[in-house]
N, C-alpha and C positions, 0 to 999 in steps of 0.2 A: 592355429590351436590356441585357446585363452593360457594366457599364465597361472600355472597350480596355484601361484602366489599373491596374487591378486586379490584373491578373498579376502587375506589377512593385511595385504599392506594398504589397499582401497578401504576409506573408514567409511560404513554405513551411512544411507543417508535415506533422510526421507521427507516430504513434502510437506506442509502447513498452508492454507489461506486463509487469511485476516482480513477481517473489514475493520478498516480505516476511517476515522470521521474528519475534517478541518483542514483536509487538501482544498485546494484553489489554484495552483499553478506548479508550474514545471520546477520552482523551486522547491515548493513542498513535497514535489516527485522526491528531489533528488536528498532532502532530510531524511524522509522518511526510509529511502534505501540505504542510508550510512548510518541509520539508528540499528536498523537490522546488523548490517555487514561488520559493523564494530563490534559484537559478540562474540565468542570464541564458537567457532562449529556451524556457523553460517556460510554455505556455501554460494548463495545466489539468492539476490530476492531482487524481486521483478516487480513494480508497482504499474498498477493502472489504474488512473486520475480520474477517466470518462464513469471509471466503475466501483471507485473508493476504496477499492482491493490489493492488499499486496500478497504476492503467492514468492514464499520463501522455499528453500531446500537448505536444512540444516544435518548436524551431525546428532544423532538424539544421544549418545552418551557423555557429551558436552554440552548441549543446552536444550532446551523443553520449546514450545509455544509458548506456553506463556510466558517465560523470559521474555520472550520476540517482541511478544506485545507490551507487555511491562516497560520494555525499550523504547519503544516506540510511541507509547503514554509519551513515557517521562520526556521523548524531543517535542512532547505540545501535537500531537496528535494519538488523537484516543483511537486504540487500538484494541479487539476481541479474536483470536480464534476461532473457527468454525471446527465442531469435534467432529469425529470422522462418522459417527451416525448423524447430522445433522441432515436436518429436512431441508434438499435447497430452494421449494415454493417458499415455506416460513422464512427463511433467510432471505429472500430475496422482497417478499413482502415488509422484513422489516427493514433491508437497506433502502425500497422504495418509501416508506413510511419515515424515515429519515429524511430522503434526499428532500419528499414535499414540502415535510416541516422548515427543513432550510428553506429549502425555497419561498416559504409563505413567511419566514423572518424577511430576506431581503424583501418581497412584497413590500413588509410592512413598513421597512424602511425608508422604498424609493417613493410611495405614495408619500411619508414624512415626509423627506426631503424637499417633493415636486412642491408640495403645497406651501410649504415654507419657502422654496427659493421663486420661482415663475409668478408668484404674487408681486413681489417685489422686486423681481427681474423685469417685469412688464410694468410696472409704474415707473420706474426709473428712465424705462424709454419712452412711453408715451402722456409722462406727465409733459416735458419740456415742447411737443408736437401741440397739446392743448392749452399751451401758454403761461402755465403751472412750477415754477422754481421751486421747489424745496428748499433747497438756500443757495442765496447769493454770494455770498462770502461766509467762509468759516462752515462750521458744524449744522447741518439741519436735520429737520425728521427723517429726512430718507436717510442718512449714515445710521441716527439710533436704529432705526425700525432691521438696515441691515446688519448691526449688530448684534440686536439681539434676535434676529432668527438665525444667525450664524451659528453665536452662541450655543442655544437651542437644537443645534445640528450637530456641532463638534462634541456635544454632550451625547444626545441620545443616539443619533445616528453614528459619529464615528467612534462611540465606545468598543464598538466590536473590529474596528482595525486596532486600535489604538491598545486592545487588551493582547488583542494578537501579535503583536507587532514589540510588545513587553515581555512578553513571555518567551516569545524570539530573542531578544537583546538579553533575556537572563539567560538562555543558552550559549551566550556568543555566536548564535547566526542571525538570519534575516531572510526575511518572504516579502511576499508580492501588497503584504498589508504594512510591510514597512513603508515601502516607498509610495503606500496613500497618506500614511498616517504622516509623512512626513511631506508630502505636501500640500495637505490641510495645513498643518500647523503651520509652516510657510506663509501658507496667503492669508490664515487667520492672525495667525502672530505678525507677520509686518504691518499688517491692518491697522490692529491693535496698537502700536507702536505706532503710526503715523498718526492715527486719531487721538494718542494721547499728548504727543510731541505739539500737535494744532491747536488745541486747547490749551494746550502752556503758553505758544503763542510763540513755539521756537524755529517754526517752518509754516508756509501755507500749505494748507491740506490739499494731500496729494489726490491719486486714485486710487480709491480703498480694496480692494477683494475680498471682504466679506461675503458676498454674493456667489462670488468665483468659489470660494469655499465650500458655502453650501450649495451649488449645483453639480461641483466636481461629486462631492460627497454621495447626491440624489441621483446623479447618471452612472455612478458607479454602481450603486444599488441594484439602480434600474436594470444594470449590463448584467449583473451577476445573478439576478430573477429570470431573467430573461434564456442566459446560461443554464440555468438549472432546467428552466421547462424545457431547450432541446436540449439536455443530456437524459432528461427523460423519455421524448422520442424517439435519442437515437439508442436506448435500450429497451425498447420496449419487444423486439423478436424475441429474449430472453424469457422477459414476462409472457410473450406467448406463447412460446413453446410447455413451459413449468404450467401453467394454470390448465393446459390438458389431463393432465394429472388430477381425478378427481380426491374430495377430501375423504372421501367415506367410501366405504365397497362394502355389499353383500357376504358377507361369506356363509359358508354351509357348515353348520355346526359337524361333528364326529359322526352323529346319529344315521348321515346319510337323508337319501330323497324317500320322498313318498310313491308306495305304487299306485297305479290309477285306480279308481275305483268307479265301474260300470253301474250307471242307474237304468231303472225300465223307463220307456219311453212314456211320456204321457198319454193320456185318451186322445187320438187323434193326430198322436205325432210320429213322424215315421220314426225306425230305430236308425240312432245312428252311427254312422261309419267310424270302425276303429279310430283312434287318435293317431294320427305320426309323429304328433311332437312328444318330446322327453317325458317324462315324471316330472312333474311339479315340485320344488324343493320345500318340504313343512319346514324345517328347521335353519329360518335364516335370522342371520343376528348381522343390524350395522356395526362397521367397524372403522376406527381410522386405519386411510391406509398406511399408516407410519405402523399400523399393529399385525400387519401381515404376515406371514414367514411360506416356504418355499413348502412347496406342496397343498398347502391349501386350497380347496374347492370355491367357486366365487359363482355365482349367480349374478348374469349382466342381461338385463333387461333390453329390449329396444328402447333406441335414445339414449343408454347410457354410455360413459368412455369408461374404456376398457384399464384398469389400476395398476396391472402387471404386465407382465409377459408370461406366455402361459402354449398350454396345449388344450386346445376346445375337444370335451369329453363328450359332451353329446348339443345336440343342436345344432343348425344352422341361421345363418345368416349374412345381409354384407354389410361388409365392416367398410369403411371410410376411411383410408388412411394417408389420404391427402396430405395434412401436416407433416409426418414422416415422413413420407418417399416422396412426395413432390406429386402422386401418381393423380389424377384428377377424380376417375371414374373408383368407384366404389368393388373391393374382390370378396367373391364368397369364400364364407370360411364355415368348414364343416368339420365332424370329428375327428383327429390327428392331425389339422392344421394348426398352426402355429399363428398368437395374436401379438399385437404390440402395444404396450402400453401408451397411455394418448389416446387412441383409436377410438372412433366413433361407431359403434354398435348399431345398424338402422331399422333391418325392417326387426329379426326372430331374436329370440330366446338364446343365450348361450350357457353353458356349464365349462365354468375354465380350471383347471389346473395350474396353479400361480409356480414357472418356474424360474422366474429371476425377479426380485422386487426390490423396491428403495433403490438404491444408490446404484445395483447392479443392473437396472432397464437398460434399452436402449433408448429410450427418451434420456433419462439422466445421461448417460455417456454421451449423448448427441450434445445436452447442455454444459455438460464438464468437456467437449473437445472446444464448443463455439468459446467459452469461457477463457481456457486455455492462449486459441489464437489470438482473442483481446487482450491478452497479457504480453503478445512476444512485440519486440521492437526492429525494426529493421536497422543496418547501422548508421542512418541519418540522424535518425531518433534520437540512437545512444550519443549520439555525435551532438541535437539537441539539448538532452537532458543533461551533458557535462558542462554545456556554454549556461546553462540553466543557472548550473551550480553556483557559478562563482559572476552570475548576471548581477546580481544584487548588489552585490560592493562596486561591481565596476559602475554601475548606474550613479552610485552614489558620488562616488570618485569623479562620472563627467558634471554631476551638478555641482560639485567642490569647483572644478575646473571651470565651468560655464562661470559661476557666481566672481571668482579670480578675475576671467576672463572679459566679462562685463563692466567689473570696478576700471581696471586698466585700463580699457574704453574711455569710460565716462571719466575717467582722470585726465587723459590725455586728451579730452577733446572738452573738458572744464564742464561738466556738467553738473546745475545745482544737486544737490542732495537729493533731495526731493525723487529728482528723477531717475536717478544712479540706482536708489536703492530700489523705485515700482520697478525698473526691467529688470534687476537684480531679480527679484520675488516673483515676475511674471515668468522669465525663463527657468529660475531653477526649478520651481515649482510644478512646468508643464514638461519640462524632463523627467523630474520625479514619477508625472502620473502616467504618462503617454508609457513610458519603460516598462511596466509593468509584463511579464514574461507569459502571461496566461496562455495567449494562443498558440506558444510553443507546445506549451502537453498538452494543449487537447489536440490537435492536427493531427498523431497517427492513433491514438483511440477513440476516439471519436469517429473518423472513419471508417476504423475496426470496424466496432459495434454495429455501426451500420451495414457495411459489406457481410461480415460473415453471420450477420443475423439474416440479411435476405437470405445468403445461399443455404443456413440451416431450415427455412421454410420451404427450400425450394429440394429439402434432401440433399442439397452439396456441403459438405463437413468439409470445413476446411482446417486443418492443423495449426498452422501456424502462417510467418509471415513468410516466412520463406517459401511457402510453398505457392503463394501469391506473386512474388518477386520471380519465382521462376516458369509459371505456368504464363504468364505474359510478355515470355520472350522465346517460348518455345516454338518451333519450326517444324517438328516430325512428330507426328503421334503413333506409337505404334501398339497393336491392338491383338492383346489374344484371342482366341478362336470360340472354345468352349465355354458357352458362360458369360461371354465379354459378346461379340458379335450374337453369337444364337444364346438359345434359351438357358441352356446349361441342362436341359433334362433330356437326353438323348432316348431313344428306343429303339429297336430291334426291328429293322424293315422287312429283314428276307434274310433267310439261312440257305450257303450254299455248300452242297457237301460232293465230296470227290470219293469215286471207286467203290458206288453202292452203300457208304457209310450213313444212317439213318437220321435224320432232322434229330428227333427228339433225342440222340444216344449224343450226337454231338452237341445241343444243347445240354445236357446231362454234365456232361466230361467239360463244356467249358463252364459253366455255372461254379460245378463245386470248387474248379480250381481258380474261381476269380471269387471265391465267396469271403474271401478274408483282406479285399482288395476296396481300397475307398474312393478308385479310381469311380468318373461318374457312369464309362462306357460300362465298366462290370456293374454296377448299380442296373442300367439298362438288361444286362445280359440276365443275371440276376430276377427285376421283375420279369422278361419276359417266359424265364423258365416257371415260375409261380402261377402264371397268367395260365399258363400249358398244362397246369400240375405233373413237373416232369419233378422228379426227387432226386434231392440234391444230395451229398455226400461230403461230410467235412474231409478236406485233403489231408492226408498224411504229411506232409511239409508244404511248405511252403515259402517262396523268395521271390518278390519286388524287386523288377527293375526298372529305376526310374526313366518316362519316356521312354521303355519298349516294352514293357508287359509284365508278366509273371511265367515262371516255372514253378508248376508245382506236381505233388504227386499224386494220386488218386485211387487208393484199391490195387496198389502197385505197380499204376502206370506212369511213368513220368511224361505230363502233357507240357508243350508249350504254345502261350498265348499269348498274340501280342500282333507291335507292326511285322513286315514282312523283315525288316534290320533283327529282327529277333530271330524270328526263325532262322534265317540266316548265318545269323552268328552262331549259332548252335549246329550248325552242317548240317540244314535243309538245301536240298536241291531249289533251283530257283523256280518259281510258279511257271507251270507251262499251262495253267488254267485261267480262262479269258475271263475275267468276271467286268460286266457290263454297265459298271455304277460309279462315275468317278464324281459324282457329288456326295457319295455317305460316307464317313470312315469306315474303313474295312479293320475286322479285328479278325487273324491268319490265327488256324489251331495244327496245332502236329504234334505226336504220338512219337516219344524217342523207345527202340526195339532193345530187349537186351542187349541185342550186337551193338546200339549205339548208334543204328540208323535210325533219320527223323523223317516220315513220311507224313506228309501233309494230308489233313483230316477233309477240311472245308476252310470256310468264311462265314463270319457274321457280318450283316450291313445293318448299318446304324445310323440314325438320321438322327438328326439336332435341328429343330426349326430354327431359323434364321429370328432375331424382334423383329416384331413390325415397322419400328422406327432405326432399326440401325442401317438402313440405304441413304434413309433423308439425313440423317445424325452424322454419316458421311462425307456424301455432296456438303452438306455446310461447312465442313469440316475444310473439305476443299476448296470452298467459296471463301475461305478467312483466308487462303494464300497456304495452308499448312500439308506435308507432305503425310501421306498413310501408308503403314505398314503392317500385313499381316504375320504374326510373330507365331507359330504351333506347333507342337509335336507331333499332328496328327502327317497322317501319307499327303505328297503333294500333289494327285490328286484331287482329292478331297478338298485341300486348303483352296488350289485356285479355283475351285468351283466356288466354297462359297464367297471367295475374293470378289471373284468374277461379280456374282446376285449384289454385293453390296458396292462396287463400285470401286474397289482397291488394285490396284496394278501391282503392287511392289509385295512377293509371298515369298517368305522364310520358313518352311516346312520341315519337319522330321528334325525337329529340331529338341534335343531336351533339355528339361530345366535346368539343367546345371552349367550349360551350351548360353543358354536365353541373356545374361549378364553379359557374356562378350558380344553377341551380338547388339545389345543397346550401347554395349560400346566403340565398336565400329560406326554404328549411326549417329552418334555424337559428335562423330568428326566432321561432318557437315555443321553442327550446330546443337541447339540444346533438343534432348528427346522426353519426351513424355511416355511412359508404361502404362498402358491399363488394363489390366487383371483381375483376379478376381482374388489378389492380397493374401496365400495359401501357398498353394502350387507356383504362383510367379512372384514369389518374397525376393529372390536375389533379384531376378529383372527390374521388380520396383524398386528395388533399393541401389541398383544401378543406374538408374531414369536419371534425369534432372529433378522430372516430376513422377510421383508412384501417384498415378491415380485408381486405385480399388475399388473392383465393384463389389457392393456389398449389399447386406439387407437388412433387415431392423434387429433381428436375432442377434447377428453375429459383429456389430460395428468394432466390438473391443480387440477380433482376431484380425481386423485391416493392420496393413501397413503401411498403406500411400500417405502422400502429403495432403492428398483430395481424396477423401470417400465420396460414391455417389451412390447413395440408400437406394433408391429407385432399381439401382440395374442399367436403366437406359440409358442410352448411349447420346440421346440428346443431351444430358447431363454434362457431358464431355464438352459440350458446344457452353453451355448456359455459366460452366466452370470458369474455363478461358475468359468466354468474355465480362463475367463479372470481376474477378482476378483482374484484367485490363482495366475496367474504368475505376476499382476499388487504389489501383494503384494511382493511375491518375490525381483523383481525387486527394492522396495521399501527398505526392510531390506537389499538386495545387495548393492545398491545406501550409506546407512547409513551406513553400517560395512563399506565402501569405505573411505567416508569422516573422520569417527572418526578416523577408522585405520590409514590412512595416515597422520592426524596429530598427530598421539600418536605414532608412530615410527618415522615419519619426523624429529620430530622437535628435540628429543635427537639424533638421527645423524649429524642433524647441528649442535647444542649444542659442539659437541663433535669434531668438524670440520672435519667429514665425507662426507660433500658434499662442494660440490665449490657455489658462487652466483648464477652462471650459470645454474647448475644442478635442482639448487632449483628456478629459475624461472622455468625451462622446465616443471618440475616436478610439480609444482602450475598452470602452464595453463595446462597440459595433465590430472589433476585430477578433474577438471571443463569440462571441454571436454569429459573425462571419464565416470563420474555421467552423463550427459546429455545424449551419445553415448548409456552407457546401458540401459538409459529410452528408449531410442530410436528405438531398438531391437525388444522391447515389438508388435511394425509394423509388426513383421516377427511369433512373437509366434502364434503356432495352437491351435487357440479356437472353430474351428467348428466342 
């Protein structure tokens, strides 16, 4: 039972996301979360790098959003809130309209740079091959010429480390543009000094790195252009899903439709046949759909998508909802069905009911869960982003140490000047740039983005990261009955009645007394009393008992409905009536007497189609090594029949919901289990799983509660989860052993002056490009 107290000593809290502009690496990650966290009332803020986004959770009666952002300005990265009506296409249109324009800056950078530096990187090796000296001794054209396009580089091209990297020092931290900007100055600055030292005439001129300067400068460019365009591929699912969303929708003014109006036929034409489709709507006005509100009437054309979620009022047609549910083939939808926003409208005419719009769709929740998961970190990550933090100074510290370390060298072993100082400037310089911590934050968003953008196209919502970490290690999947396995829409096969009692009196007497019941069996029992026009009778009480029926009373009788555990419990005799159906759930009725005896009326039989695809969705299931379990309240019977059609040995029957949580915990002692449900009725199961995988549907995503929704329903879903979850992780531990690696071997090779500036810029943009590339992949891995 929650504590009465807790409302009051728990302070309010509630959510903000901020776009973020001038992140670049995992240090910027980790500025950017202690510019938040440093406030008073901040309780979490969670950045992600791949998506320029940071999603805080603060106290509002101690600080606002824009404080947050205000903060997060002032550490040197410009920061906006998203207000809580904001449209997330336009928002996402302008963080895409951002990211390009960066990206067409560095463009125009690494084209500067290349042509500047590769001009004069290629004459200086193939002049001396053509027999060509520049100079013999001392100073010649090739040192000026690499001077001044150095020059020229350190100006225009590193102005933007170099601002960055100031702006950092006036805060007292440091980023990933410090340790370029400082080893430019390095190779340009000792340059500098060696070719003025040569000209005084107080050393022979050394080797200059001029060159080294501007091509580190131009591959750095090139690396971070090159960045941007796959951080754009790897969010582009995002961008697809939001641009389903059309801008504009029809709506039907107040005035209502037009009725038809019948003309004579012409000379010679036959008359013709009444119309079937709808009235024609006279009174349509375009509108944006940010101008919509609940209840309004929309006119959706063939070929158009659908702006809302809604109830189709008259028309038909079939809607395409591929995008959504993953479903391939096109379902008709007619008056009282239900549409989804996104959805593709194809052959007829529809008249909708707009009744969830803007932010409430299940498009937008589909794109605020995938968004979501891109934000959460696993604890490698966090374990990344804190080595992030405090990367910068230590990198500096091993070039301090390198630079020590090389004097003492060339001291001890009498080396002229000259040369002491060029490894000097070689090593500390390709520590500086090789260090650079980029690939550490992009490795698990950037994967994100890619994984849970497929499975959003494919209808698998996935939550967070955890729900990833645990779905690929899972051993037993166990599966509810109703809904999960079959259709979820049961009917009324055959009614059996005992001792002369009439079909339709006993449909009658169970109807009313299940008519206040949300269960889906009374939904069945329900239409098919309708179907019959048997008239139904509001009960006099009524009481729900979970997993075994209802007692209610009817015109003074008190009926019970339910499994046979029901009847029973209430002092029914046990069934001495053979009923011959052990594939359909049986729903048992009895009549308690004044005296308080319960004599059994009949039975209902009630069938649930089995999907089409949950035998195949099975066997695969089996083919991955994973153990199946069917988990139900219904009679066991029933269960191991439809066990049996789908291929399951292992049946947990009569079981109820409140039962359902110790049993996923008894299966856990083999190993991790997986729940799937239908996120309602099995809440405690799922939240007992390892994994809560929920089946759900476009209406209702926001009432799930798995760690995995599967929009669709199908139970291939369950297959295609798993195995993207497996290789999305992969990809993630590949991505990190990348980045660690490469800086934990990198960096004692520079150290050691085993790479040139050159190599270790190449090498610092190809490892950025790398980590993204094999998120990238993930587009190509087989999950079906």
């Amino acid at each position: 039972m929650p504590d009465p107290t807790s409302a009051i000593l728990d302070p309010p809290t509630e959510q903000c996301i901020l776009d973020v502009s001038g992140m670049d690496c995992a240090s910027c990650v980790s500025h950017v979360s202690k510019a938040a966290a440093s406030l008073p009332g901040v309780r979490k803020a969670e950045v992600n790098l791949a998506r320029g986004r940071a999603v805080v959770q603060f106290d509002p009666d101690q600080v606002a959003p824009e404080q947050i952002a205000s903060a997060i300005t002032q550490a040197g990265y410009p920061a906006k809130p998203q207000g809580h009506q904001h449209d997330p296409a336009a928002a996402e249109e302008h963080r895409l309209h951002s990211q390009r324009e960066h990206a067409r800056q560095w463009f125009r950078r690494a084209v500067a740079g290349i042509a500047l530096w590769l001009p004069v990187e290629l004459m200086h090796w193939l002049l001396p091959l053509l027999g060509i000296h520049p100079a013999h001794h001392g100073v010649g054209w090739m040192d000026w010429l690499a001077f001044a396009t150095s020059t020229f580089a350190i100006v225009f091209i590193g102005g933007a480390f170099y601002r960055s990297a100031w702006k950092a020092l006036l805060r007292g931290t440091s980023n990933m543009d410090t340790l370029i900007a400082m080893g430019a100055s390095v190779a340009y600055g000792y340059s500098v000094v060696a070719l003025i030292g040569a000209l005084l005439g107080r050393w022979p001129l050394p080797h200059l790195y001029f060159m080294e300067a501007t091509g580190l400068l131009a591959l750095i460019s090139l690396g971070h252009w090159m960045e941007a365009r796959a951080r754009d591929q790897a969010g582009s699912a995002i961008r697809e899903l939001l641009n389903l969303t059309p801008a504009v929708a029809l709506r039907i003014r107040a005035d209502g439709l037009a009725t038809s109006v019948a003309r004579s036929p012409r000379e010679g034409e036959a008359p013709s046949e009444p119309s079937s489709l709808p009235p024609q709507p006279t009174n349509v006005e375009q509108v944006p759909v940010s101008a919509l509100h609940k209840n309004d009437q929309l006119l959706i054309r063939p070929g158009d998508r659908i702006p809302v979620d809604g109830i189709v009022l008259s028309g038909q047609s079939d809607v395409d909802e591929s995008m959504i549910t993953g479903e391939p083939l096109p379902v008709l939808r007619q008056a009282g069905d239900e549409v989804i926003a996104g959805t593709l409208n194809q052959t007829g005419r529809l008249i909708v009911r707009a009744t969830k719009v803007g932010s409430e769709t299940a498009l937008a929740q589909i794109v605020q869960l995938v968004e979501t998961a891109q934000n959460s970190k696993p604890p490698v990550q966090q374990l990344a982003d804190r080595i992030s933090a405090i990367f910068v100074p230590t990198v500096l510290a091993i070039a301090l140490l390198t630079a020590i370390g090389w004097y003492a060298y060339a001291h001890a072993h009498a080396w002229e000047a000259g040369k002491t100082w060029a490894t000097i400037a070689q090593s500390v310089c390709s520590v500086l740039i090789i260090a650079c911590p980029c690939a550490l934050g992009l490795a698990v968003p950037a994967t994100l983005m890619v994984g849970t953008g497929r499975g959003a196209q494919r209808g698998i919502l996935i939550r967070d990261i955890d729900a990833l970490q645990h779905a690929e290690r899972i051993t037993t999947v166990v599966l509810d009955k109703t809904g999960t396995i079959t259709r979820g829409r049961p009917a009324v096969a055959g009614i059996v009645v005992y001792d002369g009692v009439v079909e339709d009196e006993l449909l009658r007497l169970t109807a009313s007394a299940e008519q206040f019941s949300e269960h889906p069996l009374a939904r069945a029992i329900l239409d098919k009393a309708r179907e019959r026009g048997v008239p139904i009778t509001d009960p006099d009480s009524f009481n729900y008992e979970p997993g075994l029926g209802v007692v209610a009373t009817v015109n003074g009788q008190t009926l019970i409905v339910g499994n046979d555990a029901l009847l029973l419990q209430h002092g029914a005799a046990p069934n001495v009536h053979h009923i011959d159906d052990a594939h359909r759930s049986i729903v048992h009725v009895a009549r308690k007497d004044a005296s308080g005896a319960v004599n059994r009326l009949g039975a209902l039989l009630i069938d649930d189609e089995i999907k089409p695809d949950s035998k195949a969705a099975i066997a695969e299931l089996h083919r991955m090594g994973l153990r199946t379990v069917l988990l139900t309240g219904d009679n066991a019977d029933a269960a191991r029949a439809i066990a049996a059609a789908v291929g399951i040995d292992d049946v947990r029957a009569d079981v109820r919901p409140d039962q359902k949580a110790q049993v996923i915990r008894e299966l856990a002692r083999g190993g991790p289990v997986a729940m799937v449900g239908d996120g309602i009725n099995d809440a405690p199961a799922l939240a007992a799983a390892d994994l809560g995988i929920a089946i759900g549907s476009g209406s209702d995503i926001a009432k799930e509660t798995g760690g995995i929704v599967l929009v669709s329903g199908s139970l291939t879903g369950i297959v295609i989860a798993l195995r993207l979850s497996r290789a999305t992780m992969t990809k993630i531990r590949q991505n990190l052993f990348l980045a660690f690696i490469y800086n934990v071997l990198a960096i004692p090779l520079a150290a050691l002056g085993l790479l040139t500036p050159l190599i270790a810029a190449a090498a610092m943009a190809l490892s950025d490009v790398t980590v993204i590339g094999n998120a990238l992949l993930l587009r190509r891995a087989k999950i079906d």
